[in-house]
C-alpha positions in Angstrom: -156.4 -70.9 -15.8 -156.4 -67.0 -15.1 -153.0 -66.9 -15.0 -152.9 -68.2 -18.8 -155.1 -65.9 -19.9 -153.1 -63.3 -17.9 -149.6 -64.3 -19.4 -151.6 -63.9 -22.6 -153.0 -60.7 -22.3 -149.5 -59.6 -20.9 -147.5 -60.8 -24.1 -149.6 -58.9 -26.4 -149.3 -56.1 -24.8 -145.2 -56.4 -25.1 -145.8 -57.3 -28.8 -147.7 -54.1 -29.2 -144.4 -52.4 -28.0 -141.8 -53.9 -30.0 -140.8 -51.3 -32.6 -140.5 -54.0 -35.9 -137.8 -53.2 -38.4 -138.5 -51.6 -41.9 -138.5 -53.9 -45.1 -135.1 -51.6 -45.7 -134.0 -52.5 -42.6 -134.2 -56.0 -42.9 -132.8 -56.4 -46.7 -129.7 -54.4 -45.3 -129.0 -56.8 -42.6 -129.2 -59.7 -44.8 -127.2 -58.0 -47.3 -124.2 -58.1 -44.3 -125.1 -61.5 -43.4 -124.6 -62.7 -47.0 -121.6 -60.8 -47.5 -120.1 -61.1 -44.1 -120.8 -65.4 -44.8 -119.2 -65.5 -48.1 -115.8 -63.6 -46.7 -115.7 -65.9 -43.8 -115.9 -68.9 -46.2 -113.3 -68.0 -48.7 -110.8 -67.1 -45.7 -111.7 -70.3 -44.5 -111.7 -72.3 -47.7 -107.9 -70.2 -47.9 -106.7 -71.8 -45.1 -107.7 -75.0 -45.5 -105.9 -74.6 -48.5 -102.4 -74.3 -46.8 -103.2 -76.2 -44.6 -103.4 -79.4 -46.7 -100.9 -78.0 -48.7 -98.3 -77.6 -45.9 -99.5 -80.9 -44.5 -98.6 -82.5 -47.9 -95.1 -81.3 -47.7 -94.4 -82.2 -44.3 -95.9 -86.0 -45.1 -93.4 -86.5 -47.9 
């Protein structure tokens, strides 16, 4: 049971450490996430695009 108590005592003393980000911080990365998510889709969507269109042509 000490050693529970010990991990315990241990972790918050790591969490005391951890430098957190700024609310600026955190908006900006989302910001990338959001943008970075919506370009990957459209390419996506793009391809998919030709895809089923080239796949059309070739079935007729």
């Amino acid at each position: 049971m000490a050693k529970v108590f010990q991990f315990f005592r241990e972790s918050r003393a790591e969490l005391k450490k951890v430098v957190w980000p700024t609310r600026a911080d955190v908006i900006s990365s989302i910001k990338v996430v959001i943008i970075s998510t919506v370009i990957i889709a459209i390419i996506l969507g793009l391809l998919d695009l030709g895809f089923s269109s080239l796949f059309r042509i070739v079935m007729r």
